[in-house]
N, CA, C, O and CB atoms as a CASP TS submission, in Angstrom:
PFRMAT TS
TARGET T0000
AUTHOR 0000-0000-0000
METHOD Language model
MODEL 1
PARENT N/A
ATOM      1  N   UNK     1       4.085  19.898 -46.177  1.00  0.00           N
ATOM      2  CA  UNK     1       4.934  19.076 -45.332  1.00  0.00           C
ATOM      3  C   UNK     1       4.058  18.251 -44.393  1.00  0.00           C
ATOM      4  O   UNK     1       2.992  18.773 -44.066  1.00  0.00           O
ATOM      5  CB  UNK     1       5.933  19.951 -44.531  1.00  0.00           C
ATOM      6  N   UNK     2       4.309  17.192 -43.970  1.00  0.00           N
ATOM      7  CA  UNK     2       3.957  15.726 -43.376  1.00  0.00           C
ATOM      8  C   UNK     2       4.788  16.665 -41.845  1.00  0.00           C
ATOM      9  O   UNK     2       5.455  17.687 -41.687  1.00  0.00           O
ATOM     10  CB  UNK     2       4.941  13.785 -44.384  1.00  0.00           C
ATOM     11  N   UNK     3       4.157  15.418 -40.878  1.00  0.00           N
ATOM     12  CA  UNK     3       5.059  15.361 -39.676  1.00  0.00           C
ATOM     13  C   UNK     3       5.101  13.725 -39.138  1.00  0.00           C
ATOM     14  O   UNK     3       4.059  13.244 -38.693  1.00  0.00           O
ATOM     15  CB  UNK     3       4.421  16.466 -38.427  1.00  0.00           C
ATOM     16  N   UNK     4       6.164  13.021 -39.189  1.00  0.00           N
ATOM     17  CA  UNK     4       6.441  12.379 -38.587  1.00  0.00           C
ATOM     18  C   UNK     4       6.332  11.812 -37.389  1.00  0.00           C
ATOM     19  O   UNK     4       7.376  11.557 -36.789  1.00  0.00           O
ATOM     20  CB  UNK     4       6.905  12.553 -38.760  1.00  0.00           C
ATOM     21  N   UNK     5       5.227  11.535 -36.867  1.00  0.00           N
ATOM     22  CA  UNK     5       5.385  11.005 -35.155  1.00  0.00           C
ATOM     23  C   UNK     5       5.544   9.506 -34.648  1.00  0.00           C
ATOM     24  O   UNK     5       4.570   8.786 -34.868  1.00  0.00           O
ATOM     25  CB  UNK     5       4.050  11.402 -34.367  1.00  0.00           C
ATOM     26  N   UNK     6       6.875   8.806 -33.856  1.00  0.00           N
ATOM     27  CA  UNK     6       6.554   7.846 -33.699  1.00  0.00           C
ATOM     28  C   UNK     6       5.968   7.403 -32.466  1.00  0.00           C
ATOM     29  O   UNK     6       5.764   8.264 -31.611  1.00  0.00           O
ATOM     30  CB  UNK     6       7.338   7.364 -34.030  1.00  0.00           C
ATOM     31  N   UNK     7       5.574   5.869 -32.155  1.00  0.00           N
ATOM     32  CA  UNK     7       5.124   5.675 -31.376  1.00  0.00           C
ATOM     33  C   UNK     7       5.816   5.922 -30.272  1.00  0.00           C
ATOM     34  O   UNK     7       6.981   6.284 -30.435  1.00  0.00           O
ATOM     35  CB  UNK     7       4.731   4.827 -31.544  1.00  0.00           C
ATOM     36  N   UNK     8       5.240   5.782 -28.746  1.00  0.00           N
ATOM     37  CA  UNK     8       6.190   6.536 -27.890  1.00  0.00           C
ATOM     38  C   UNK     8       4.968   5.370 -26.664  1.00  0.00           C
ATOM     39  O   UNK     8       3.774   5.561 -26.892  1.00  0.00           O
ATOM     40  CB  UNK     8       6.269   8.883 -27.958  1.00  0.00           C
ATOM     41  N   UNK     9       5.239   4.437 -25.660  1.00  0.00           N
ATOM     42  CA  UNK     9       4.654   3.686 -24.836  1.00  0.00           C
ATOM     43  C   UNK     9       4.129   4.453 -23.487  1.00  0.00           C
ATOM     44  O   UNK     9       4.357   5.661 -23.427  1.00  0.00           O
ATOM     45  CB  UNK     9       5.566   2.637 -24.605  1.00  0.00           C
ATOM     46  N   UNK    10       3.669   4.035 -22.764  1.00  0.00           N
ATOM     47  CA  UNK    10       2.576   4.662 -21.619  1.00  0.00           C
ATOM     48  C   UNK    10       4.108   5.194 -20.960  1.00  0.00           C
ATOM     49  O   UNK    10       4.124   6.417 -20.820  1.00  0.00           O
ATOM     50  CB  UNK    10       1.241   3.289 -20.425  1.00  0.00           C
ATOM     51  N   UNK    11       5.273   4.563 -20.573  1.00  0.00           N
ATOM     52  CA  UNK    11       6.100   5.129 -19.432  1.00  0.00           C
ATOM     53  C   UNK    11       7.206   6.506 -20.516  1.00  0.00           C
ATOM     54  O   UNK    11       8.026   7.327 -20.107  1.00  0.00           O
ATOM     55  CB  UNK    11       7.244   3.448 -18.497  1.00  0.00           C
ATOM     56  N   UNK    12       6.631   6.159 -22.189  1.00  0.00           N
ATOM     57  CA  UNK    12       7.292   7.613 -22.694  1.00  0.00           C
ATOM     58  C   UNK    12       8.465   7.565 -23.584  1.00  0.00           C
ATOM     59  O   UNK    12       9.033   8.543 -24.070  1.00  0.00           O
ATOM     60  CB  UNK    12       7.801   8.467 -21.486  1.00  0.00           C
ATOM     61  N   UNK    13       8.934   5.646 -23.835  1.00  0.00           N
ATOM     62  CA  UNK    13       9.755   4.982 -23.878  1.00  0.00           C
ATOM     63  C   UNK    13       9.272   5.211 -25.709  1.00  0.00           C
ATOM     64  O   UNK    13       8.067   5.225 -25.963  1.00  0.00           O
ATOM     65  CB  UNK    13       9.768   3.594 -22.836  1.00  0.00           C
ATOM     66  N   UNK    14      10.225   5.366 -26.787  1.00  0.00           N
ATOM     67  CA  UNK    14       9.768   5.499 -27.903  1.00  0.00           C
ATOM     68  C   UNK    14      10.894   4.274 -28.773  1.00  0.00           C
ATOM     69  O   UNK    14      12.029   4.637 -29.079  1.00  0.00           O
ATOM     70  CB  UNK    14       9.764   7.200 -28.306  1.00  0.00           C
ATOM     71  N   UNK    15      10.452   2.984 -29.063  1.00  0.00           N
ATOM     72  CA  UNK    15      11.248   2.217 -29.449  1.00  0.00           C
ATOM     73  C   UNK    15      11.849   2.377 -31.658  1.00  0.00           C
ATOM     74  O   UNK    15      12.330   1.561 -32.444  1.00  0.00           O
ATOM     75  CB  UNK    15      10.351   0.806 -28.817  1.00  0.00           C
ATOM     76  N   UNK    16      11.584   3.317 -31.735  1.00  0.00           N
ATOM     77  CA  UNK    16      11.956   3.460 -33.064  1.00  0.00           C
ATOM     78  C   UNK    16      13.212   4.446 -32.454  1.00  0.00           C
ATOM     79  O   UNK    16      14.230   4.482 -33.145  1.00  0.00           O
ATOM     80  CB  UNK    16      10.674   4.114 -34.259  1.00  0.00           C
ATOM     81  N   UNK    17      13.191   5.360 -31.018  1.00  0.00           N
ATOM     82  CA  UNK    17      14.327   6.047 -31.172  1.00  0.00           C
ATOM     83  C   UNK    17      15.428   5.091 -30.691  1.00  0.00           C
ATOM     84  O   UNK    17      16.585   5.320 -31.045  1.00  0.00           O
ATOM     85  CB  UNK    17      14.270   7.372 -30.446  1.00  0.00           C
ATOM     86  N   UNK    18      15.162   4.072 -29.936  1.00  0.00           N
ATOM     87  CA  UNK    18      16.131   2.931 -29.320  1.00  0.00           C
ATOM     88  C   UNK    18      16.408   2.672 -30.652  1.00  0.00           C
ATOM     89  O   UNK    18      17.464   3.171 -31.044  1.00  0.00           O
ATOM     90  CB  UNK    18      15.553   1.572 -28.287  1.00  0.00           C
ATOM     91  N   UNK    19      15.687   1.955 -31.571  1.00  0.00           N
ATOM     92  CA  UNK    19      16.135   1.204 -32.715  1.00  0.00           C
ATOM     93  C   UNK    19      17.139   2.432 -33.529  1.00  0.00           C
ATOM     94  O   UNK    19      18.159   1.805 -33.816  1.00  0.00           O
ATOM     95  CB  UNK    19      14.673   0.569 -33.685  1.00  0.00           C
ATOM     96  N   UNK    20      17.233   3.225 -33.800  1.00  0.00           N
ATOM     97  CA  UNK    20      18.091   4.270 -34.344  1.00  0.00           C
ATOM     98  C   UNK    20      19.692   4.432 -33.439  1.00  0.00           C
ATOM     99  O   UNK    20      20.824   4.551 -33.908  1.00  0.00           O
ATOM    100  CB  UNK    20      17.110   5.736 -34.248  1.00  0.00           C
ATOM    101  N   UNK    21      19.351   4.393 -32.364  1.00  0.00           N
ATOM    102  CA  UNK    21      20.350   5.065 -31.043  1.00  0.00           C
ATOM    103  C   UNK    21      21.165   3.909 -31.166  1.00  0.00           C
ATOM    104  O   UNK    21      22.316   4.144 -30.798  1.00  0.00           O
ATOM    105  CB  UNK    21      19.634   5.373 -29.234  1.00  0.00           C
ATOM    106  N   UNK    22      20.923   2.383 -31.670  1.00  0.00           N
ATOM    107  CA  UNK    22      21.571   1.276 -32.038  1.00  0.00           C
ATOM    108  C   UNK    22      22.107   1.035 -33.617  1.00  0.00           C
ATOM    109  O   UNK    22      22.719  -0.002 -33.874  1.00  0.00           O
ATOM    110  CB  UNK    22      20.681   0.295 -31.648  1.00  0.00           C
ATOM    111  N   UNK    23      21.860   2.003 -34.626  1.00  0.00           N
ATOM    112  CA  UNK    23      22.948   1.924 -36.148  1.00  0.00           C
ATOM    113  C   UNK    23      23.444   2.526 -35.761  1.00  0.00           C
ATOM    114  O   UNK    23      23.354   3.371 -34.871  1.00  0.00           O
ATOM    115  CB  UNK    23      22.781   2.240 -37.625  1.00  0.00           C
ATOM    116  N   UNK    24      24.402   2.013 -36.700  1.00  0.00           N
ATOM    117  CA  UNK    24      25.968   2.647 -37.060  1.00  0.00           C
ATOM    118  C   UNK    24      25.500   4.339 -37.380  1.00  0.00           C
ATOM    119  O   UNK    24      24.390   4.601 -37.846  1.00  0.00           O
ATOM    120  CB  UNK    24      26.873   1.702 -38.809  1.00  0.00           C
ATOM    121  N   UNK    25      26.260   5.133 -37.137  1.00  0.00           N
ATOM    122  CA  UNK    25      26.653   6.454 -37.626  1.00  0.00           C
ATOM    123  C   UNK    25      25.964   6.343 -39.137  1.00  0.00           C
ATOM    124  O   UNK    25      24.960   6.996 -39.421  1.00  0.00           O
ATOM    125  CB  UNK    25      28.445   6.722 -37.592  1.00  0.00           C
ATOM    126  N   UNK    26      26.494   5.611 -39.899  1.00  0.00           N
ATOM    127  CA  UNK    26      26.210   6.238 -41.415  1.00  0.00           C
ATOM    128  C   UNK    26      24.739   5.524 -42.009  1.00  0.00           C
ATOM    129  O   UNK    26      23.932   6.095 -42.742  1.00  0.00           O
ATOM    130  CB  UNK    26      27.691   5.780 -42.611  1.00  0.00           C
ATOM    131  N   UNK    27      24.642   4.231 -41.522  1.00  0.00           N
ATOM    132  CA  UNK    27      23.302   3.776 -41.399  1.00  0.00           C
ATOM    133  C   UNK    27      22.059   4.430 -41.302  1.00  0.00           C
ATOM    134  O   UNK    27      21.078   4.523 -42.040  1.00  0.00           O
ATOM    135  CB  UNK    27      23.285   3.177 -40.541  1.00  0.00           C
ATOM    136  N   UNK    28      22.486   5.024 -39.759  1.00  0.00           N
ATOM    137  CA  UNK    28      21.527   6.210 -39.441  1.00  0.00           C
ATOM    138  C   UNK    28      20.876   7.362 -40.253  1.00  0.00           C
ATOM    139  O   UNK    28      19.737   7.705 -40.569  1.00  0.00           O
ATOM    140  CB  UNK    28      22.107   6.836 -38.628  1.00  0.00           C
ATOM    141  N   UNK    29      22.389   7.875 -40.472  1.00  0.00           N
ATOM    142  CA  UNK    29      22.194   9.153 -41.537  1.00  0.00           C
ATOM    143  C   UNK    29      20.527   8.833 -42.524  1.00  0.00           C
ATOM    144  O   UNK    29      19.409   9.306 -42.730  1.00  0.00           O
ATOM    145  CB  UNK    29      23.919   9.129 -42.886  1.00  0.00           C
ATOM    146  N   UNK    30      21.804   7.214 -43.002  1.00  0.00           N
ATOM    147  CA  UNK    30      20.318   7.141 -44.301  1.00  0.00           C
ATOM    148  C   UNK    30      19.276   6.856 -44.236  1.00  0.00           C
ATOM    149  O   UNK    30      18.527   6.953 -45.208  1.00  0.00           O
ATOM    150  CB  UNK    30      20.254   6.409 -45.277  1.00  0.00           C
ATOM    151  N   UNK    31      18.820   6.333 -42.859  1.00  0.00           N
ATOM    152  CA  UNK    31      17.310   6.318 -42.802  1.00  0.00           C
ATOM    153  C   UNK    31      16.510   7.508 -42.096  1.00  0.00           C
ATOM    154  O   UNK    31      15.310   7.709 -41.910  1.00  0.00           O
ATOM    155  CB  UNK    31      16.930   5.071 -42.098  1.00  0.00           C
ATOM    156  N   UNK    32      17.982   8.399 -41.697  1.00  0.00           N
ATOM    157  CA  UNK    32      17.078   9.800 -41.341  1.00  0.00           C
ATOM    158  C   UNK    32      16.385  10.538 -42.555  1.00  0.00           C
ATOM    159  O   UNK    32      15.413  11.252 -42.310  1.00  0.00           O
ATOM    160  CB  UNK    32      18.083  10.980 -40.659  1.00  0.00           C
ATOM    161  N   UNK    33      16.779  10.420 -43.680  1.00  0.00           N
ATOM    162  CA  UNK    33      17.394  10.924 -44.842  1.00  0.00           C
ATOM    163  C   UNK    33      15.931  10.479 -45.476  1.00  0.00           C
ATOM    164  O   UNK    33      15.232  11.287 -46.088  1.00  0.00           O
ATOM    165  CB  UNK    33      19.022  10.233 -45.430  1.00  0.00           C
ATOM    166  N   UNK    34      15.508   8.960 -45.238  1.00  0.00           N
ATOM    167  CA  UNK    34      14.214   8.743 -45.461  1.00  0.00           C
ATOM    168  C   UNK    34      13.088   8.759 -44.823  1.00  0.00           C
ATOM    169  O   UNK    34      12.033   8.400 -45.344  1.00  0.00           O
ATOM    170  CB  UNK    34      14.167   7.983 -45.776  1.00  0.00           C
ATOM    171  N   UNK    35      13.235   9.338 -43.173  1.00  0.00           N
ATOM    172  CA  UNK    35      12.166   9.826 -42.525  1.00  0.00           C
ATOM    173  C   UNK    35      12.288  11.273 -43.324  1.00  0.00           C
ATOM    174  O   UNK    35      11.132  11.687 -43.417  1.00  0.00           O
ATOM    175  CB  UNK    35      12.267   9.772 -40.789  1.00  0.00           C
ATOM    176  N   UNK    36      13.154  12.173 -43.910  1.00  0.00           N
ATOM    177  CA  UNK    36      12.699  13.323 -43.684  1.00  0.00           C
ATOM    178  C   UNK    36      12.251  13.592 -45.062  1.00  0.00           C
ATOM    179  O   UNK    36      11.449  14.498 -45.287  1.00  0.00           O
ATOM    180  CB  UNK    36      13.640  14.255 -43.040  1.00  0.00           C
ATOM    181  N   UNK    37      12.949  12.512 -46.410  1.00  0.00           N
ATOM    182  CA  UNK    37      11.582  12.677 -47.771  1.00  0.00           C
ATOM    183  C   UNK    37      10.285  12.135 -47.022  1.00  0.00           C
ATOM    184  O   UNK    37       9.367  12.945 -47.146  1.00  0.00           O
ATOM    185  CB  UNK    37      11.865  11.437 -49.507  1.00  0.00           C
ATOM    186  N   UNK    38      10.026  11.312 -46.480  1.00  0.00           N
ATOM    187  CA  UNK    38       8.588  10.536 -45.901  1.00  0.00           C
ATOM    188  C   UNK    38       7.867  11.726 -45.484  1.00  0.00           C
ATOM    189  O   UNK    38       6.647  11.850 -45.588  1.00  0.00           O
ATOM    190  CB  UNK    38       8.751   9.345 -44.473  1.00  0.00           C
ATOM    191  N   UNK    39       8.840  12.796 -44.900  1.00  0.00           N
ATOM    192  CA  UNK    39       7.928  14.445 -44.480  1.00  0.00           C
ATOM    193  C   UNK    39       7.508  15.235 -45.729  1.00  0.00           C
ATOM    194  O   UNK    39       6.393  15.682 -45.996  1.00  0.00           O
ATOM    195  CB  UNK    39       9.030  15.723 -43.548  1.00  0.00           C
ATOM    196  N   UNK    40       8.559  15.303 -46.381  1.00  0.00           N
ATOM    197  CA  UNK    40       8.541  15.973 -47.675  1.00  0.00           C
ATOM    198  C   UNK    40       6.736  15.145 -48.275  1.00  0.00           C
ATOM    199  O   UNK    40       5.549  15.400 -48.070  1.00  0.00           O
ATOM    200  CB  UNK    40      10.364  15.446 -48.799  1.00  0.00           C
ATOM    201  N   UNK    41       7.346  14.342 -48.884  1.00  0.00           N
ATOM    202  CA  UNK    41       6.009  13.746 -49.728  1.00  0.00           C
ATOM    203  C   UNK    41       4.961  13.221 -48.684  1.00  0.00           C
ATOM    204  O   UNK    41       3.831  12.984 -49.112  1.00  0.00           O
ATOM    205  CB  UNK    41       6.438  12.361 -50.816  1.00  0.00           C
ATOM    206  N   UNK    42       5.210  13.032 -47.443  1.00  0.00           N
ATOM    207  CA  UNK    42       3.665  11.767 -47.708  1.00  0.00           C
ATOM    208  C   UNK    42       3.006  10.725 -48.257  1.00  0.00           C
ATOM    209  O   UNK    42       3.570   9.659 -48.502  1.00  0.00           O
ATOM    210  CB  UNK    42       2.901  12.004 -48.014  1.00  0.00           C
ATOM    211  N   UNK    43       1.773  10.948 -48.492  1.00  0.00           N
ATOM    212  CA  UNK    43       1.109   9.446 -48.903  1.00  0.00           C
ATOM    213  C   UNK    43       1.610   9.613 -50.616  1.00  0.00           C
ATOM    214  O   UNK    43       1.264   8.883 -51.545  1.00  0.00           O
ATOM    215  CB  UNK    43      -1.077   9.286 -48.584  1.00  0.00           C
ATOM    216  N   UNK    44       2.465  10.734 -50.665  1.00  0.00           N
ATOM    217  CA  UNK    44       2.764  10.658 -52.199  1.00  0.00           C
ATOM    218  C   UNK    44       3.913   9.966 -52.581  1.00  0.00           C
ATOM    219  O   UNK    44       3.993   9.908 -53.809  1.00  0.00           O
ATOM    220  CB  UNK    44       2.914  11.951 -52.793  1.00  0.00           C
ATOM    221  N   UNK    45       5.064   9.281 -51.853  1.00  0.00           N
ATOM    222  CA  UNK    45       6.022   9.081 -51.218  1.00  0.00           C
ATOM    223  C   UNK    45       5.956   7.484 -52.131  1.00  0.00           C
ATOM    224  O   UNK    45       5.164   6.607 -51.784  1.00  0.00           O
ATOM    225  CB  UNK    45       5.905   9.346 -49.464  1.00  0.00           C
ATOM    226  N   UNK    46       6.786   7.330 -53.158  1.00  0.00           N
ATOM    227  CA  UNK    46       6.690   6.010 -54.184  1.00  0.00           C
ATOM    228  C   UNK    46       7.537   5.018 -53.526  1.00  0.00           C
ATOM    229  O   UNK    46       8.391   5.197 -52.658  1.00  0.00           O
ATOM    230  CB  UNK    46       7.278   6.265 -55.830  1.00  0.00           C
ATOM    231  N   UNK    47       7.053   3.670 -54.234  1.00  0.00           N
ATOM    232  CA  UNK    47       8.033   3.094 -54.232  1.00  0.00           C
ATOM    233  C   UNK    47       9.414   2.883 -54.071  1.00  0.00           C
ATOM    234  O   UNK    47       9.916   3.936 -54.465  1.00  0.00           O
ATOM    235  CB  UNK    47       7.897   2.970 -54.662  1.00  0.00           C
ATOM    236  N   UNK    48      10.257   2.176 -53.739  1.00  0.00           N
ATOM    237  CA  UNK    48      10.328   1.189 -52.749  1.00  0.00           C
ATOM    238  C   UNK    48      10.624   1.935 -51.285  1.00  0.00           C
ATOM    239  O   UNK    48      11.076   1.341 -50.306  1.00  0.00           O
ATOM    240  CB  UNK    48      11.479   0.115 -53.179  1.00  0.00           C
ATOM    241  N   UNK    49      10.210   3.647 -51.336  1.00  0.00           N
ATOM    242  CA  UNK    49      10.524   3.896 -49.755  1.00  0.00           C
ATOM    243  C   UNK    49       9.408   3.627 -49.205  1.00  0.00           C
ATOM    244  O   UNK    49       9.565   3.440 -47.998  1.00  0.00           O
ATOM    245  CB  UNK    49      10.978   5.313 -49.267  1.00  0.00           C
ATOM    246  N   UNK    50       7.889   3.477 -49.685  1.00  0.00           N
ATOM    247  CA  UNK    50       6.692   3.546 -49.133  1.00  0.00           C
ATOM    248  C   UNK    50       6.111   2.412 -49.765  1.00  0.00           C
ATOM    249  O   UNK    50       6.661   2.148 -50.835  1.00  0.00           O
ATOM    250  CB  UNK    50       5.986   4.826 -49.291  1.00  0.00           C
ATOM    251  N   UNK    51       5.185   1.665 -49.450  1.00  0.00           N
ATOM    252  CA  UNK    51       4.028   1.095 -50.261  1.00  0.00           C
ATOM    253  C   UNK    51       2.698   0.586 -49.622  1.00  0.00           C
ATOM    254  O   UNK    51       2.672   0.550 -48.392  1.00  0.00           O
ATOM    255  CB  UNK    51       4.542  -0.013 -50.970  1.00  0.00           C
ATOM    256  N   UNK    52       1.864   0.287 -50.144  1.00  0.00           N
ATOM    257  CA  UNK    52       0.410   0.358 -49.159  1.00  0.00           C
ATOM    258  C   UNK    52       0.852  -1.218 -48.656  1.00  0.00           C
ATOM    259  O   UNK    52       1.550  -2.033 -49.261  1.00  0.00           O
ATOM    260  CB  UNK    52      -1.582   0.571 -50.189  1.00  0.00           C
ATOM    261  N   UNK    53       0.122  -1.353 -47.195  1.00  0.00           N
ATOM    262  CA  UNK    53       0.318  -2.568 -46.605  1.00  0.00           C
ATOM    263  C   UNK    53      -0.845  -3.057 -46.336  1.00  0.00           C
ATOM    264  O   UNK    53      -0.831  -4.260 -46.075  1.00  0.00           O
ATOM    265  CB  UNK    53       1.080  -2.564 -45.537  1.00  0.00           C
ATOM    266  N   UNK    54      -2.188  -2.364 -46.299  1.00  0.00           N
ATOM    267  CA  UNK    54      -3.550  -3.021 -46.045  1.00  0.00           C
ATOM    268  C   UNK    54      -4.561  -1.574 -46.436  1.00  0.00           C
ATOM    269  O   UNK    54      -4.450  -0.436 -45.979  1.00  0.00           O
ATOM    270  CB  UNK    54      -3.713  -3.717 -44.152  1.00  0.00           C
ATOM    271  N   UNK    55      -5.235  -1.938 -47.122  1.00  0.00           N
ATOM    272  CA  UNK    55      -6.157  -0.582 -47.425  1.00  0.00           C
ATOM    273  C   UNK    55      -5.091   1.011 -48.149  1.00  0.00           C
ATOM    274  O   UNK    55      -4.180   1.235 -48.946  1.00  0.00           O
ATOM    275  CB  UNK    55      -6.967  -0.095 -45.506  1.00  0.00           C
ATOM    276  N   UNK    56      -5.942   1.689 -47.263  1.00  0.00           N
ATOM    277  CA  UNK    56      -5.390   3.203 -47.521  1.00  0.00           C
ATOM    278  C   UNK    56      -3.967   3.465 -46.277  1.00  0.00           C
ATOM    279  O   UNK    56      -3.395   4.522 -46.013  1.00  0.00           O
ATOM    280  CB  UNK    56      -6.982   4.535 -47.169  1.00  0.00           C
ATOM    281  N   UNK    57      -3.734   2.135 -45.733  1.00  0.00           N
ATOM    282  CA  UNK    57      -2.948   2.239 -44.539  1.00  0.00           C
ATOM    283  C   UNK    57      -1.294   1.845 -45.741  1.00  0.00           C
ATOM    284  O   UNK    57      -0.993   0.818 -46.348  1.00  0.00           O
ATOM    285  CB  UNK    57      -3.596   0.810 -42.930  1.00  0.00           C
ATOM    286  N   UNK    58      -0.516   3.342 -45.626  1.00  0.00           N
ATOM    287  CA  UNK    58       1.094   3.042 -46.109  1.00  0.00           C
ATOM    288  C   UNK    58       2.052   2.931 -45.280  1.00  0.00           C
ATOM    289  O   UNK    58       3.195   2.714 -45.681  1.00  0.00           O
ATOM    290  CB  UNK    58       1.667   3.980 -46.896  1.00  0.00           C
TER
END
């Protein structure tokens, strides 16, 4: 298992949880749904939920 951490700013402020705290109910669900395969797999984690964006950086 992976762990998930997002960024979180100097005063503690974590704007991926704002961006969540703003979908819809069922929206949400489904991209929780793909943070928590993103735990499951990792850098093993295929297409189209993951893909490399520069180097070894996914």
């Amino acid at each position: 298992m992976y762990e998930v951490i997002f960024y979180e700013d100097r005063r503690g402020r974590c704007p991926v949880d704002e961006f969540l705290d703003d979908l819809q109910p069922k929206v949400r669900a489904k991209v929780e749904k793909w943070i928590e395969k993103l735990e499951k797999e990792g850098p093993s984690l295929p297409r189209p939920f993951a893909d490399i964006v520069r180097g070894k950086i996914r």
